[in-house]
N, C-alpha and C positions, 0 to 999 in steps of 0.2 A: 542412522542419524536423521532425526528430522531436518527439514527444510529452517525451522526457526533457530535452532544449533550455529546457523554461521548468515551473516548479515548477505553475502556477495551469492550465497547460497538461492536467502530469498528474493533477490533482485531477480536472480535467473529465473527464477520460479513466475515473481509475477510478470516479469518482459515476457515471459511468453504465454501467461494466460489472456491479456494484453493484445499482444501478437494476435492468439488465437480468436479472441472475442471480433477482435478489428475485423480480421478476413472473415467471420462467420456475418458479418453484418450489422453488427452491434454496434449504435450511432455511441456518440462522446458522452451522451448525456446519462445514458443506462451503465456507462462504464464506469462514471461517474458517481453515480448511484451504489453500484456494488462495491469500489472502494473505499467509500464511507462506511459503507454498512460492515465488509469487512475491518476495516480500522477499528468503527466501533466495540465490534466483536471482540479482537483483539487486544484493544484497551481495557477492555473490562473484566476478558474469562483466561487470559493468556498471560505468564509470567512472562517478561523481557531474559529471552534468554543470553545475550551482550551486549555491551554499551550502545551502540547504535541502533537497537531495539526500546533501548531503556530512553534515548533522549527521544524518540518519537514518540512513545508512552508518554514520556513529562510535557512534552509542543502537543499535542493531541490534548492531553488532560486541561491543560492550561487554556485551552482556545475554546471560544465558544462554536456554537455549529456550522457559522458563516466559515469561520477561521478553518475550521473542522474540514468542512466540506470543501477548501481552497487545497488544503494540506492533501487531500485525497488524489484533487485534482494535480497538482504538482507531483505526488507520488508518480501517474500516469504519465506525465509529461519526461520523468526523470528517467525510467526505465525505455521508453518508448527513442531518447535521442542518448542514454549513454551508451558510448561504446562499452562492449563487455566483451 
């Protein structure tokens, strides 16, 4: 089963690339940087495979790159303080 299969799946997935980026030294701003770019990716080449995929698809498509690039960072921030 891929990681995109179950929403609480890829939570775990990115908390701890996340995680890992953090302790390897990687400031906010580069983290920042690659969750857009992954988002991007995502939005564009990757079917939503369940609802909670799909409504970030639709907030991602909807927003411009400010919004974009906010939504990314809030991604980071959501993983980083939920409990899981």
């Amino acid at each position: 089963m891929s990681i995109l299969e179950s929403f609480d799946d890829w939570k775990h997935f990115l908390a701890s690339r996340v995680t890992q980026a953090a302790s390897s030294g990687m400031n906010r701003d580069t983290m920042e940087n690659a969750a857009y770019q992954i988002g991007s990716y995502l939005s564009n080449q990757v079917d939503p495979k369940n609802d909670e995929e799909r409504l970030l698809k639709e907030l991602w498509d909807a927003g411009n790159d400010e919004e974009r690039r906010a939504m990314a960072s809030v991604m980071i921030n959501y993983v980083q303080n939920k409990k899981q």
